[in-house]
DOVEX-946576 format. One line per 3 residues: their letters; for each residue x, y, z of C-alpha. Coordinates in Angstrom, 3 decimals. Each point is the difference from the previous one (the first is absolute). Layout:
a> X/Y/Z | ...;
//
This chain:
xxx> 76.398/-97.660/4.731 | 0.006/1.093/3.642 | -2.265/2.913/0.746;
xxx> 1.469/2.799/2.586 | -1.756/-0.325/2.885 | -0.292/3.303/3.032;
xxx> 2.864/0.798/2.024 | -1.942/-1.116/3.268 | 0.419/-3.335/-1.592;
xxx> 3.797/-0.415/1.388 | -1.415/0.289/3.514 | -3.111/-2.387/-0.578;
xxx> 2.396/-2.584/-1.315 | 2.126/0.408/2.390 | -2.506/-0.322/3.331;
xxx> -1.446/-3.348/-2.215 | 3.310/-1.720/0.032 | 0.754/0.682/3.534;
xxx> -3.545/-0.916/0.664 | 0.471/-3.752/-2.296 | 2.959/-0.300/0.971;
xxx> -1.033/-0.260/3.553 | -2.953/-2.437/-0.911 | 2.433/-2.220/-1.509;
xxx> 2.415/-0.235/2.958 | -2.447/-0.265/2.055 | -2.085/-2.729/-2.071;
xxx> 3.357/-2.002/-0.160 | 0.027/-0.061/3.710 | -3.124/-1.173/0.168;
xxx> -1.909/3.092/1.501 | -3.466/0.783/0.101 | 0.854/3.643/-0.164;
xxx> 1.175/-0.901/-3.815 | -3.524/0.992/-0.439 | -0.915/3.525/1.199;
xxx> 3.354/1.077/-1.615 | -0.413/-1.739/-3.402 | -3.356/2.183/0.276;
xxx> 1.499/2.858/0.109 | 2.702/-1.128/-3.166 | -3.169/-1.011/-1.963;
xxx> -0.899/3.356/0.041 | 2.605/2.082/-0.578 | 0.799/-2.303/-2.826;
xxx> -3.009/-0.029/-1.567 | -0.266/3.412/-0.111 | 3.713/0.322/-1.976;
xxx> -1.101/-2.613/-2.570 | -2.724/1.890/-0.662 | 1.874/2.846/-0.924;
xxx> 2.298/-2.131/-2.084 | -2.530/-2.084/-2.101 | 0.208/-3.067/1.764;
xxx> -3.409/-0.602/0.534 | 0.178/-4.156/0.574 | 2.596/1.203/2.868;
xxx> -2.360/2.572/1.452 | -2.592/-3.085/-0.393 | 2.449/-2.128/1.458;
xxx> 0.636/2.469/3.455 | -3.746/-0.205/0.482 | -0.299/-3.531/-0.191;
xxx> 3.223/0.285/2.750 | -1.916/2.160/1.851 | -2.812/-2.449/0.253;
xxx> 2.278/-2.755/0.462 | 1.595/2.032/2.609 | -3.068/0.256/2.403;
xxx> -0.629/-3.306/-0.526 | 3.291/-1.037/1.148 | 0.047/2.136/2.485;
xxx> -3.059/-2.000/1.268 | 0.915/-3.630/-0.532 | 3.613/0.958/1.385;
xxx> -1.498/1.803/3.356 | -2.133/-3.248/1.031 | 2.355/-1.920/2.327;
xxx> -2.967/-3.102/0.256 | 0.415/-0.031/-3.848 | 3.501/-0.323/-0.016;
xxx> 0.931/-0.698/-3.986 | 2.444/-3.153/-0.624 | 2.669/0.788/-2.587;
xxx> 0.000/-2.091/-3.193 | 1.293/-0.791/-3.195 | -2.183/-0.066/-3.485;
xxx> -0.748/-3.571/-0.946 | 0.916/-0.757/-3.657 | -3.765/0.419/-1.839;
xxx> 0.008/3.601/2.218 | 2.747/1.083/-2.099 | -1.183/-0.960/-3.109;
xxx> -3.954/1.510/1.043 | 2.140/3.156/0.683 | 1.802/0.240/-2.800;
xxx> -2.776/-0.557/-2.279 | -1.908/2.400/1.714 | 2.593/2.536/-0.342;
xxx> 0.967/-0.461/-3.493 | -4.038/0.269/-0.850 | -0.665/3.086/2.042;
xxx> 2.939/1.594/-1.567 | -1.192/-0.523/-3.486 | -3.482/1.472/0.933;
xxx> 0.720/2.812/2.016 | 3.333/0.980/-2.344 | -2.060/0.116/-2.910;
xxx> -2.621/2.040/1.533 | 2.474/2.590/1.157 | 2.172/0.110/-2.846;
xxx> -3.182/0.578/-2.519 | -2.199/2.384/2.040 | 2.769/2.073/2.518;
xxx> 3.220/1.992/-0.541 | 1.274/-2.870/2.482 | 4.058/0.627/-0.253;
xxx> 0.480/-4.104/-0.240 | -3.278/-1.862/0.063 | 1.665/-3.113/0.086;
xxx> 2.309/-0.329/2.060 | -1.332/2.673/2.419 | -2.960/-2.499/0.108;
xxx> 2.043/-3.116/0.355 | 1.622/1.723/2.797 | -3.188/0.698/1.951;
xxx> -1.236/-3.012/-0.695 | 2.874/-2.258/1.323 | 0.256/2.611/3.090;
xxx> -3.541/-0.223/0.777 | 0.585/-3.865/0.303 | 3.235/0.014/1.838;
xxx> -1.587/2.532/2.597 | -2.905/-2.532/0.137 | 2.606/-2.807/0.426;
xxx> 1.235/2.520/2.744 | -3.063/0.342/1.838 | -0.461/-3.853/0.085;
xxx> 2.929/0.008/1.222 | 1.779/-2.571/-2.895 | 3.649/-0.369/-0.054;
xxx> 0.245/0.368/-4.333 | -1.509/3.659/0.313 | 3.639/1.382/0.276;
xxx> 1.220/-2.050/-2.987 | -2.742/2.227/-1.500 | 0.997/2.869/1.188;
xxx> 3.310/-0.681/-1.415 | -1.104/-0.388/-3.512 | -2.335/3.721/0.340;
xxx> 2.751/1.890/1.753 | 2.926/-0.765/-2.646 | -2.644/0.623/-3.032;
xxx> -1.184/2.751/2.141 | 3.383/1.795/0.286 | 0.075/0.292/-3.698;
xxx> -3.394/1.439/-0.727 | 0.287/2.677/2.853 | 3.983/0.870/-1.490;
xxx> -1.948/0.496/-3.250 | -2.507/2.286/1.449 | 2.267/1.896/2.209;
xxx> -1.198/-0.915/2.801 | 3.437/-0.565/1.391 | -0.757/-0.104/3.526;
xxx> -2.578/-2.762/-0.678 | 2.468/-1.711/-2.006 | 2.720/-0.100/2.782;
xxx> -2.426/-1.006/2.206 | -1.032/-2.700/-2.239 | 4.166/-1.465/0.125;
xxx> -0.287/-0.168/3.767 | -3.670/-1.736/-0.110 | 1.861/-2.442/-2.008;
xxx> 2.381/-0.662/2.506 | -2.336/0.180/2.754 | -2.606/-2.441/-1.214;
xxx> 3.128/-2.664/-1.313 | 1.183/0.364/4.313 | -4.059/-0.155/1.085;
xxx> -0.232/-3.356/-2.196 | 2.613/-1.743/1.883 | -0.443/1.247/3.128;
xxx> -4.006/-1.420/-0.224 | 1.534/-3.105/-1.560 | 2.139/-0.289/3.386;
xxx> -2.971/1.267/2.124 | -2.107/-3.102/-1.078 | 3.173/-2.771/0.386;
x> 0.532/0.925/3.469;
//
């Protein structure tokens, strides 16, 4: 059941969707100011699942936030210049093993030792993102198909929470990230 969280909430959420948002439009386009913004987003996100239970999430924006300088780093070097790429067939399955593995661990740890809302799926969530951002980063073309998968499951949690904002903003990621993945896919035809 969904705890009531402090009125100042509404404007927190508010500032961290305007704040992802612009991280995602921006990482779409291929930006390296994707990076300093997403910053930003990790934190004001972090600190609103926090205050709704969702600890893997607020585990999740600090692993974004570490991501996110890193990023910011390998996406600022012009003499480093990352080629785009798809995953190779064994990279999907190393992935998905690693995610389904992970999952189970860190799930089972939250769901027997925290008040976690929904240690499952919250961790499944932050798992797969933490990859996809990763896949981001490295600049691989499959990160959006991803993102696709989090944002739609994503929609639902946040609805269930509340967190309405989030979960609006969560719809237009999936859109967003489904237009990023074929506009990379074009970017590396050309």
């Amino acid at each position: 059941m969904p705890l009531p969280v402090p009125s100042f909430a509404v404007l927190l959420e508010a500032a961290g969707v305007v704040a992802n948002l612009g991280a995602v439009v921006l990482a779409w386009r291929r930006q390296w100011l994707t990076w300093p913004v997403g910053l930003v987003g990790a934190v004001l996100a972090g600190w609103l699942l926090l205050l709704t239970r969702l600890y893997a999430g607020v585990a999740l924006q600090g692993l974004f936030f570490a991501q996110g300088v890193y990023g910011w780093w390998a996406w600022r070097r012009p003499a480093r210049e990352l080629p785009m790429r798809y995953l190779r067939g064994r990279e999907w399955v190393i992935l998905g093993a690693g995610i389904a593995v992970t999952t189970t661990l860190i799930g089972t740890l939250l769901a027997r030792y925290t008040d976690a809302a929904a240690p499952h799926l919250d961790t499944f969530l932050t798992v797969t993102s933490v990859t996809a951002n990763h896949l981001l980063v490295r600049k691989v073309i499959d990160n959006w198909l991803l993102w696709v998968l989090v944002d739609v499951l994503y929609v639902g949690l946040y609805a269930y929470e509340g967190l309405w904002r989030y979960a609006g903003l969560y719809a237009v990621f999936i859109g967003l990230a489904a237009v990023a993945w074929v506009e990379w896919r074009r970017a590396v035809a050309e």
